[in-house]
ZADO-1210 file (C-alpha; in nm, 4 decimals, padded with zeros to 6 digits):
<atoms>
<atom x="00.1554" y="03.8253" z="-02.3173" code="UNK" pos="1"/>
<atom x="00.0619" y="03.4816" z="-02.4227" code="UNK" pos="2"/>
<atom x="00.3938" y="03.4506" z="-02.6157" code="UNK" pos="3"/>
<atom x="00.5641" y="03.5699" z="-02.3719" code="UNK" pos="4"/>
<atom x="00.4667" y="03.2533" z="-02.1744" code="UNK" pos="5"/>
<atom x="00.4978" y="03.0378" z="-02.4020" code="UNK" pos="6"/>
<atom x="00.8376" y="03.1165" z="-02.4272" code="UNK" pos="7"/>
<atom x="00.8664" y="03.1117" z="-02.0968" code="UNK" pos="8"/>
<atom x="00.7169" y="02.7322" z="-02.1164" code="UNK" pos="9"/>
<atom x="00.9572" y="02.6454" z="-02.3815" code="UNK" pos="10"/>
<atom x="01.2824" y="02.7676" z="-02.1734" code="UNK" pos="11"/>
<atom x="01.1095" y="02.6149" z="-01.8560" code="UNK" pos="12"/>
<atom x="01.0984" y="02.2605" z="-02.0877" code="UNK" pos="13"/>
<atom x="01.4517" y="02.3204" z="-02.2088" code="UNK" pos="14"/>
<atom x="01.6005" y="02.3650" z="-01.8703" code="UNK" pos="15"/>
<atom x="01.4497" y="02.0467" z="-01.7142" code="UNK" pos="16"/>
<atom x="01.5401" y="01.8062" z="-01.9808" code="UNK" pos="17"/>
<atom x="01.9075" y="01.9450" z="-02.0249" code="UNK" pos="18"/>
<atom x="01.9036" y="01.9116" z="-01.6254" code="UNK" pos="19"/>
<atom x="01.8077" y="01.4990" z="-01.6880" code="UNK" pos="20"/>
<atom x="02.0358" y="01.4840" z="-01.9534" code="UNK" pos="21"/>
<atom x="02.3629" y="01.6317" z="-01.7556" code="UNK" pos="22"/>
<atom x="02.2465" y="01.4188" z="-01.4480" code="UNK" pos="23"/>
<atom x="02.1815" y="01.0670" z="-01.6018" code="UNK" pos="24"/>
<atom x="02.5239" y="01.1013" z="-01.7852" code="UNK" pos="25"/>
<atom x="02.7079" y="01.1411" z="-01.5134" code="UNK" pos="26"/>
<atom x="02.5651" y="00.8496" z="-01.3342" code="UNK" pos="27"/>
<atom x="02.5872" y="00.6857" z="-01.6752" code="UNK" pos="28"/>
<atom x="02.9369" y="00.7918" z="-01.6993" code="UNK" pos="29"/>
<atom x="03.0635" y="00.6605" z="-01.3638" code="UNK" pos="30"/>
<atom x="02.8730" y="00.3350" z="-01.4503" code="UNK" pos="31"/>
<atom x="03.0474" y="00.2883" z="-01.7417" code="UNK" pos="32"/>
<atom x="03.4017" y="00.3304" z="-01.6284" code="UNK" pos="33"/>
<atom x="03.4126" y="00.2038" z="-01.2790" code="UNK" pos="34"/>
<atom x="03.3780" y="-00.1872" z="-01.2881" code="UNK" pos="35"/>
<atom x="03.2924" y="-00.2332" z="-00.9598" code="UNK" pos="36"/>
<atom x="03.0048" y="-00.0734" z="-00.8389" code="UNK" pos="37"/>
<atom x="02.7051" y="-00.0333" z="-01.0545" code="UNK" pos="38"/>
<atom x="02.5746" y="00.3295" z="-01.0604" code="UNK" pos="39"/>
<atom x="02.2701" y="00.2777" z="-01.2813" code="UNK" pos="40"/>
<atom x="01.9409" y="00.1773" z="-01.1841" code="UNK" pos="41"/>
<atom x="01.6066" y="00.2286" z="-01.3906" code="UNK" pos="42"/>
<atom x="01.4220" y="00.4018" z="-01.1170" code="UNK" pos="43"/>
<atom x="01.6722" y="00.7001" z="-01.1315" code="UNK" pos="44"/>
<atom x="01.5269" y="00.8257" z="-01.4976" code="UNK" pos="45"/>
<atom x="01.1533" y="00.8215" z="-01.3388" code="UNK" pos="46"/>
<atom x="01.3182" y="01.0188" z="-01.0241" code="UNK" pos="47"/>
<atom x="01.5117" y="01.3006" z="-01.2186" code="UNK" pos="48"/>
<atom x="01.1452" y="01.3637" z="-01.4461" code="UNK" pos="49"/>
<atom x="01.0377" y="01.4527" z="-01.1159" code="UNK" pos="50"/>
<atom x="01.3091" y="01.6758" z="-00.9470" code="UNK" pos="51"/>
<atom x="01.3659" y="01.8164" z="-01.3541" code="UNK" pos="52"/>
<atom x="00.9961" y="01.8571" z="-01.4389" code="UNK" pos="53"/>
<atom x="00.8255" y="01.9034" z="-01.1752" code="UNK" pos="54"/>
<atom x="01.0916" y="02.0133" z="-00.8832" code="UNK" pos="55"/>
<atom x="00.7860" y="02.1723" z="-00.6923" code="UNK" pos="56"/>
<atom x="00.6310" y="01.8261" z="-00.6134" code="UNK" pos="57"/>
<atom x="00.6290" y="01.7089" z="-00.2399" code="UNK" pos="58"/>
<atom x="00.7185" y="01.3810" z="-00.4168" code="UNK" pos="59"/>
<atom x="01.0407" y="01.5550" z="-00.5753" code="UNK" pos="60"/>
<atom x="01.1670" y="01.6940" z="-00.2594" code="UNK" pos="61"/>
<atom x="01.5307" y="01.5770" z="-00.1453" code="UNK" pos="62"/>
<atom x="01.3622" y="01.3815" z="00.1665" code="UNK" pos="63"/>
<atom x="01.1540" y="01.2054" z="-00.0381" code="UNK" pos="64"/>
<atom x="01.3762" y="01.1394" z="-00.3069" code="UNK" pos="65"/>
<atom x="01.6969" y="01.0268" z="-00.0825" code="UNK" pos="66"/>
<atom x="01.4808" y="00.8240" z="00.1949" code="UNK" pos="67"/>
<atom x="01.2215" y="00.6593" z="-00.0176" code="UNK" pos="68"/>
<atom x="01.5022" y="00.4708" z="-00.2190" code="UNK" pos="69"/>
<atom x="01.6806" y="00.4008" z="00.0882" code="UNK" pos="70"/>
<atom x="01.3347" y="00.2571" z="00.2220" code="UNK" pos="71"/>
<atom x="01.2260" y="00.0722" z="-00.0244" code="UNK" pos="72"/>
<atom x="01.5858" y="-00.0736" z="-00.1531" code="UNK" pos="73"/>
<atom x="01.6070" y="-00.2349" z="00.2418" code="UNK" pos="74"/>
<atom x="01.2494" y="-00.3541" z="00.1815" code="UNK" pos="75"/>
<atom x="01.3405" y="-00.5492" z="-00.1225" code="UNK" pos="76"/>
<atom x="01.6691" y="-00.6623" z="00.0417" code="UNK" pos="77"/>
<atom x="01.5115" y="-00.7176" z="00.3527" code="UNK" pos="78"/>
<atom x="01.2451" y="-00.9688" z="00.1826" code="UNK" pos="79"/>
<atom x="01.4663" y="-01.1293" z="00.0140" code="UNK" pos="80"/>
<atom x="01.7029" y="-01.2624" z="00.3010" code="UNK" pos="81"/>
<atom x="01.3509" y="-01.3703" z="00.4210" code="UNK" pos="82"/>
<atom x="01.1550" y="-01.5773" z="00.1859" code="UNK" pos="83"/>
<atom x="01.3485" y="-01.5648" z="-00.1646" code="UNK" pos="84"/>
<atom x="01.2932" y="-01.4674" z="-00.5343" code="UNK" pos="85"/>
<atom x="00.9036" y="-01.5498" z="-00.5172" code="UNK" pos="86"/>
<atom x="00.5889" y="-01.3859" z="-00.5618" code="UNK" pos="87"/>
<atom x="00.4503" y="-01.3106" z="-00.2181" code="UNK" pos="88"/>
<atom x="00.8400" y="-01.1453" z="-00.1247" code="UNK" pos="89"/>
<atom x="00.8416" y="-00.9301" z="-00.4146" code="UNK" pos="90"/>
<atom x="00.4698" y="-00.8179" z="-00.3411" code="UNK" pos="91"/>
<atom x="00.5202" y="-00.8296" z="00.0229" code="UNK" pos="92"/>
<atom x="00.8307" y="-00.6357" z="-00.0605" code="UNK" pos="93"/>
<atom x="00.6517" y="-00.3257" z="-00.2218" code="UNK" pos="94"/>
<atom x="00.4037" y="-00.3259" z="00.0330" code="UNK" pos="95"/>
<atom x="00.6460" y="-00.3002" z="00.2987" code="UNK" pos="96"/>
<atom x="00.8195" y="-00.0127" z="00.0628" code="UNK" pos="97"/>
<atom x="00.4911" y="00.1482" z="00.0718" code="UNK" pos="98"/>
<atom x="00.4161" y="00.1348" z="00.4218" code="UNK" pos="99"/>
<atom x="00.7515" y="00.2762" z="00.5260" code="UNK" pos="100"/>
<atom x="00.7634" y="00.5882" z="00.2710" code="UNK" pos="101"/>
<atom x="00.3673" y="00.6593" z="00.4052" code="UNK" pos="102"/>
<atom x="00.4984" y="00.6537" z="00.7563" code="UNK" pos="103"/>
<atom x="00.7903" y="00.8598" z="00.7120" code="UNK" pos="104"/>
<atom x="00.6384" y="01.0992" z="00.4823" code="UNK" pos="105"/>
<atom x="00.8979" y="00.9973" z="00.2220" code="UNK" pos="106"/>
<atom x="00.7173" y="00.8987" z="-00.0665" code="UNK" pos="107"/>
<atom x="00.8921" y="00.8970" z="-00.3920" code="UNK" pos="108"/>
<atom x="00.6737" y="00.6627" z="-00.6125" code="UNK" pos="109"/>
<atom x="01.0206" y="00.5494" z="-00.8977" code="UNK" pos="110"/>
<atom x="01.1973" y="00.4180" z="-00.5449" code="UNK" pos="111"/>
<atom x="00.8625" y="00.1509" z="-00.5805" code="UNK" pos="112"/>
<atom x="01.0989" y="-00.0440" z="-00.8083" code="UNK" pos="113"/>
<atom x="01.3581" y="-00.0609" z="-00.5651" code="UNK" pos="114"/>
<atom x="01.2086" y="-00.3359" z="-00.3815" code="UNK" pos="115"/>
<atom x="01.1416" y="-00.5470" z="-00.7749" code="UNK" pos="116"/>
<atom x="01.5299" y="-00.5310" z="-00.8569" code="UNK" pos="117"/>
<atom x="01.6642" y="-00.5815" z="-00.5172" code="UNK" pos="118"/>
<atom x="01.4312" y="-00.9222" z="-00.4934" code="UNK" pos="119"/>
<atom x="01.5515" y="-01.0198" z="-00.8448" code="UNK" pos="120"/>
<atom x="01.8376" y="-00.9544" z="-00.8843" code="UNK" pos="121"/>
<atom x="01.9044" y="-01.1389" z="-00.5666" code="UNK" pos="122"/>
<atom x="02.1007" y="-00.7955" z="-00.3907" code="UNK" pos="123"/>
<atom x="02.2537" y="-00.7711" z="-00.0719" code="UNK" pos="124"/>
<atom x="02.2274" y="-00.4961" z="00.1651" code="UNK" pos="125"/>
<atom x="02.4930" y="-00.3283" z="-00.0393" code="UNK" pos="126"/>
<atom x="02.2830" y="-00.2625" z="-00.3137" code="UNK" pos="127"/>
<atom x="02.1302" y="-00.0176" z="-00.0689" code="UNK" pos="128"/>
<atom x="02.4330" y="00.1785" z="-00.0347" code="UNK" pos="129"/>
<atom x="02.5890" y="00.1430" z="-00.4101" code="UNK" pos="130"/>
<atom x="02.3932" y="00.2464" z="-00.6340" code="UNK" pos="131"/>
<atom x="02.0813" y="00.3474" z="-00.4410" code="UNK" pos="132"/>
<atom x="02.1907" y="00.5792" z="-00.1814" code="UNK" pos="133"/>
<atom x="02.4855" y="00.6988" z="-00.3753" code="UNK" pos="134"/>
<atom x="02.2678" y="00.7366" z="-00.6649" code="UNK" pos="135"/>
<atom x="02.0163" y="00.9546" z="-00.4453" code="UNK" pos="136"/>
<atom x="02.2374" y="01.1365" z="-00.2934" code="UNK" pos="137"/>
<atom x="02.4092" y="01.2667" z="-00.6366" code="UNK" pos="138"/>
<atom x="02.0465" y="01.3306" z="-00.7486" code="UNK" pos="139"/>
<atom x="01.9597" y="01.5397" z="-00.5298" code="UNK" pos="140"/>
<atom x="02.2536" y="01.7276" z="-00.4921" code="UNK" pos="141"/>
<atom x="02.2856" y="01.7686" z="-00.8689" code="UNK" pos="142"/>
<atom x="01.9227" y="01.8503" z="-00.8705" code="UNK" pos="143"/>
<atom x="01.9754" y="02.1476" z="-00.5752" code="UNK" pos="144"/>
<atom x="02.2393" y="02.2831" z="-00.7845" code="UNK" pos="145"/>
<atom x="02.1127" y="02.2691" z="-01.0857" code="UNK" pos="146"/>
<atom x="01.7873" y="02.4218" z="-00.9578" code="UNK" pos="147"/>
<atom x="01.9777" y="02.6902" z="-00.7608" code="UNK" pos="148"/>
<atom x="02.1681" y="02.8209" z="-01.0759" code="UNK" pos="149"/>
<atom x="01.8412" y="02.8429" z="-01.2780" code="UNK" pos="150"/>
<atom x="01.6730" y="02.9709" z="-00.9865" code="UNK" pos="151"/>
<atom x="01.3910" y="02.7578" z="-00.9995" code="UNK" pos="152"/>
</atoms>
């Protein structure tokens, strides 16, 4: 019995980190040959360990994951137009962030960087639809499907 779980952990393991892999080279890929949109963004690794590893999560859910980037990108983009690259707009930023994805019942804790690279790296509200939203969206559809097929 035990092994029989602990093969079951191992395929479990193996599935969800061949499920990141596939998913962040695709958005990789279409980074690296289309030249004018960025499709990469740091906080997508921390959000495919959750919808890979731990797909169960409330915080891995596709409402979460899609709406809480979208939140806190606008935050970041938001605070920006308003007071700047500074301290207080990057904190004030994240707070914001963190106040809409608590009232929305959206929260996806890696879209908490959103608000950091939007404020410096001095994005328009564009950033909010290329990568992040685009981004998201592929996530969790790649994530569904993947899931689906495994049945998890």
């Amino acid at each position: 019995m035990k092994f029989k779980n602990l093969l079951k952990n191992y395929q479990n393991v193996l599935i969800s980190s061949l499920g990141a892999f596939l998913c962040i080279f695709l958005i990789a890929y279409f980074n690296s040959v289309d030249e004018t949109n960025i499709w990469l963004i740091p906080p997508f690794g921390a959000s495919l360990v959750l919808v890979m590893a731990v797909h169960d999560s409330p915080l891995a859910q596709p409402r979460n994951v899609f709406f809480g980037h979208i939140l806190s990108a606008s935050s970041g983009v938001f605070l920006f137009y308003l007071l700047g690259n500074s301290p207080i707009s990057i904190s004030l930023a994240l707070s914001l962030a963190i106040i809409l994805m608590m009232i929305t019942k959206t929260i996806h804790p890696p879209a908490g960087a959103n608000p950091i690279i939007a404020i410096l790296g001095a994005k328009s509200f564009e950033f909010v639809i290329m990568p992040v939203a685009t981004g998201a969206l592929f996530i969790v559809i790649f994530a569904f499907v993947y899931n689906k097929i495994w049945k998890r």
